[in-house]
C-alpha positions in Angstrom: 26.2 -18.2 -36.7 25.1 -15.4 -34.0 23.1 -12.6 -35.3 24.2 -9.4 -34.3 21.6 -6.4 -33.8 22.5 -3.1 -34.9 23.0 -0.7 -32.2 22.8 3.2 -33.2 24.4 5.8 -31.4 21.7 7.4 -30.0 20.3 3.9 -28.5 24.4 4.1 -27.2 23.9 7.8 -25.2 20.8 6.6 -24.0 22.2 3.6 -22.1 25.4 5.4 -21.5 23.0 8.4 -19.7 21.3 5.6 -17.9 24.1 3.9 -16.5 25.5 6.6 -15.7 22.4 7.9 -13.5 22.4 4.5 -12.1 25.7 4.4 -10.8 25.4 8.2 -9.4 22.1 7.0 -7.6 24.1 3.6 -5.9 26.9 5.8 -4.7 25.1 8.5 -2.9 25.1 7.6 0.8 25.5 3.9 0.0 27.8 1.7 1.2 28.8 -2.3 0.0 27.0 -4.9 1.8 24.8 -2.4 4.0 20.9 -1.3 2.9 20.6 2.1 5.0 17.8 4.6 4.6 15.0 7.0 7.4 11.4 6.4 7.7 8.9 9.3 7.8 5.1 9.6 8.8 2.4 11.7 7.0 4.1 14.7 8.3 7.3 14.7 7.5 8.5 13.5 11.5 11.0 10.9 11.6 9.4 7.4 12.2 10.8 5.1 15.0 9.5 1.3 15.0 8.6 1.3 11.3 9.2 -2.4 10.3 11.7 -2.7 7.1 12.2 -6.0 5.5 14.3 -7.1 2.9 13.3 -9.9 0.5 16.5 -11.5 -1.4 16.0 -12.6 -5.3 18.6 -14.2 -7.1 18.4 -15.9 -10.0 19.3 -19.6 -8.6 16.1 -19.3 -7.0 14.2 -20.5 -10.2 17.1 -23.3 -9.9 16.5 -24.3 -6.6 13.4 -23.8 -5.3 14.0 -25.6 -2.0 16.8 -23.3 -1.7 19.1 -26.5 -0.4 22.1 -25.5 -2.6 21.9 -21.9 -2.7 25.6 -20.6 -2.5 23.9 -17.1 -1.8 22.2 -15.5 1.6 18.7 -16.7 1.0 17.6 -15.2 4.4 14.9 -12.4 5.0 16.2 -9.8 6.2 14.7 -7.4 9.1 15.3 -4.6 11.3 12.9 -1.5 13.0 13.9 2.4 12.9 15.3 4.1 15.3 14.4 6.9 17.7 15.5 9.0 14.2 13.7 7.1 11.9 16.5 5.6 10.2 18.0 1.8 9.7 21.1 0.3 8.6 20.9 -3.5 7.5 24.0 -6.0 6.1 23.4 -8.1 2.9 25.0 -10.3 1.0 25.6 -10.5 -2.6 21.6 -10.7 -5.1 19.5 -8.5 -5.7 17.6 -7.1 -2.3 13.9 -5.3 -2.6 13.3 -3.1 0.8 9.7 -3.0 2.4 8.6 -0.8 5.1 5.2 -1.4 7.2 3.9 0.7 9.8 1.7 -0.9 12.7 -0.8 1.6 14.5 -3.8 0.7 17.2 -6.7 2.4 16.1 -10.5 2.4 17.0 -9.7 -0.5 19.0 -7.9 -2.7 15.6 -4.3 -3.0 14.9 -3.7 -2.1 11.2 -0.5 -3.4 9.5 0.2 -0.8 6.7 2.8 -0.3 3.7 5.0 3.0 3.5 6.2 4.1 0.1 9.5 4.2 -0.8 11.7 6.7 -2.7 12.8 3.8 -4.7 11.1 1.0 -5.6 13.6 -0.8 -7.2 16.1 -4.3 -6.3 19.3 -2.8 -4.1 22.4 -4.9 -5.7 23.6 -6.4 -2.3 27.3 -6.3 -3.5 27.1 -2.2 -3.8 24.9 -1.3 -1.3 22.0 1.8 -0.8 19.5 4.2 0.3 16.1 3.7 0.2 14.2 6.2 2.7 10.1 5.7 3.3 7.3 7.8 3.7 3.8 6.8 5.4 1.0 8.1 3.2 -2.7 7.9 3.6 -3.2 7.5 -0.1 -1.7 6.8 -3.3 -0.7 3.8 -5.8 1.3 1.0 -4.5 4.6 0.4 -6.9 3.7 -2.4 -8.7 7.5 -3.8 -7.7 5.8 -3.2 -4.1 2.9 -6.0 -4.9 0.7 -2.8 -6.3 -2.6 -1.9 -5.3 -3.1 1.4 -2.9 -1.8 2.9 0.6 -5.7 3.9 1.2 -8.2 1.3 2.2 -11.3 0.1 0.5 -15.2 1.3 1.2 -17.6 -1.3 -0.6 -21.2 -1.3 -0.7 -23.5 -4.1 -1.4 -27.5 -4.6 -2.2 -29.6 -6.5 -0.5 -32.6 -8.6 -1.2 -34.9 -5.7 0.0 -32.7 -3.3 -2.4 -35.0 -1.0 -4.2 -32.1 -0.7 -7.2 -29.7 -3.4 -9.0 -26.5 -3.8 -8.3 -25.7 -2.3 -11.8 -26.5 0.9 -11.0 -23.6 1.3 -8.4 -21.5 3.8 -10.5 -25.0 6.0 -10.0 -24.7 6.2 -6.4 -23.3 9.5 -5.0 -21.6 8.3 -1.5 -20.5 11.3 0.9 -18.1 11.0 3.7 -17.7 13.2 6.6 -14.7 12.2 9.1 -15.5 11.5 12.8 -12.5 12.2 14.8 -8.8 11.8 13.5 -7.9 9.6 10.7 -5.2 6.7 11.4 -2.5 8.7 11.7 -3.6 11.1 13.8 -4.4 14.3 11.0 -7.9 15.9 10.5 -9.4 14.4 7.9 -11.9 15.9 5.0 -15.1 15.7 3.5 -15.4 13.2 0.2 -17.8 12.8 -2.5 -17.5 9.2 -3.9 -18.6 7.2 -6.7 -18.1 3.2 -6.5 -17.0 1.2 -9.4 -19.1 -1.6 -11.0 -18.3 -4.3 -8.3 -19.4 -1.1 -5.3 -15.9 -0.3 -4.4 -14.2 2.9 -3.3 -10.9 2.5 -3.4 -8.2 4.7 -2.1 -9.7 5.7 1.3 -7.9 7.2 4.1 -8.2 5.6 6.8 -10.7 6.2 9.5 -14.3 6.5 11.2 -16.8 8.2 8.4 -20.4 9.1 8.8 -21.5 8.5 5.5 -24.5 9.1 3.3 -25.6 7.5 -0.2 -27.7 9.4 -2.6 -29.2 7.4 -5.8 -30.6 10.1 -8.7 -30.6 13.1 -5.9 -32.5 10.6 -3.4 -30.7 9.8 -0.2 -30.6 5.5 0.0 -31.0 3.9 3.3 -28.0 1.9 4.5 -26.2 -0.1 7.7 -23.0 -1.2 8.7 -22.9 -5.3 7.2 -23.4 -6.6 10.4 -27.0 -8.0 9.4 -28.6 -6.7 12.4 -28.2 -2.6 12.9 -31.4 -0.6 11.1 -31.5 0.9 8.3 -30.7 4.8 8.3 -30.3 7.6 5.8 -26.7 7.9 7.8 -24.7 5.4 9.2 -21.0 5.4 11.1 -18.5 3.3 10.2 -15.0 2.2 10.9 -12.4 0.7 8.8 -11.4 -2.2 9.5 -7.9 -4.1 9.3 -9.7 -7.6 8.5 -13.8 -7.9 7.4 -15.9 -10.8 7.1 -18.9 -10.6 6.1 -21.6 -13.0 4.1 -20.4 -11.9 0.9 -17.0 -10.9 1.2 -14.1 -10.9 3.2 -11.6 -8.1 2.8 -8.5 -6.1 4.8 -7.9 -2.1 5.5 -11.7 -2.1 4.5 -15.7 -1.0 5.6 -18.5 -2.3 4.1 -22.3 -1.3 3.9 -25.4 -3.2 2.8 -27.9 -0.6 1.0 -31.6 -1.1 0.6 
């Protein structure tokens, strides 16, 4: 015998209200079979050569994980923006989630970076839709996105000749002052920072910082993790869109040894 759950009306209106945003959201500007939507930068300015992808799930791929028998189009799906910012992509039937990257040379790197979308949810292939982009500096990443954050990551470790554990990181005061534009080409602005256990600042824009670290009011002497500059009271350094280093390796990021 099946049980049956009781449904109560107001658990009815509430699905019937969601549906029914659903459906209203799908049919605006969308179209079966076609993914469409514009690209912005940090400014509002339409975004040519953003990169969209769209990544296919059905559920026959827990089924065949070889994908030999799929009945469905399996296949990635790309495409760049125009001169306008926009893109129009065909799908087939499943469920579609839409990416957007941005690529930009900068400080002599090339950085690969996620934009944020309006809607972070699957786009049924069958119906079609919108999903528009934006480039920001910083922010969460959707966890439907992979998560994480559209800033990059400052991290600062001790050494050996450390005058402090590396315990004491949430103590350290770490100021940045911008040195030219940020990434995308805006001014950028003073911070104040305070690293987390592990010495991470996360959420960064961007860019080339001078930057100074201050323990209990007292500035603390630090150098790019190169293992060979001196230490200074002040030190430059760039972001990077892949570190090594002896201790870590890392992407979007800048690192510092402290002493």
């Amino acid at each position: 015998m099946t049980a049956l759950r009781r449904i109560t009306v107001p658990t009815l209106l509430a699905l019937a209200a969601g549906l029914s945003a659903c459906s209203q959201a799908s049919a605006e500007g969308a179209k079966a079979h076609v993914i469409q939507g514009k690209a912005v930068d940090t400014q509002g300015r339409p975004l040519s050569g953003a990169k969209i992808i769209l990544d296919v799930y059905n559920h026959n791929d827990a089924l065949n994980t070889d994908h030999a028998t799929a009945t469905y189009d399996d296949t990635d799906k790309k495409a760049l923006t125009d001169g306008s910012g926009k893109y129009s992509v065909s799908c087939g039937p499943g469920g579609w989630r839409v990416f957007g990257m941005v690529e930009r040379k900068y400080n002599g790197d090339t950085f690969t970076l996620p934009l944020h979308p309006d809607n972070p949810k699957f786009v049924p292939g069958n119906d079609g839709g919108v999903r528009n982009f934006s480039w920001k500096l910083s922010g969460a990443i959707p966890n439907e996105q992979g998560g994480g954050f559209y800033g990059g990551t400052l991290k600062v470790v001790t050494t050996y000749e450390s005058s402090f554990r590396d315990d004491q990181y949430p103590n350290l005061e770490v100021q940045l002052e911008p040195v030219g534009p940020l990434i995308d080409g805006s001014a950028g602005k003073k911070l104040t920072l305070k690293p987390d256990k592990d010495g991470a600042m996360k959420d960064v824009p961007i860019g080339r910082y001078k930057v100074q670290v201050r323990l209990g009011g007292k500035p603390v002497t630090l150098r790019i993790d190169d293992n060979t500059s001196p230490f200074k009271d002040v030190a430059v350094v760039d972001f990077k869109s892949k570190a090594d280093s002896s201790w870590s390796h890392c992407t979007n990021c800048a690192q510092l040894e402290l002493r």
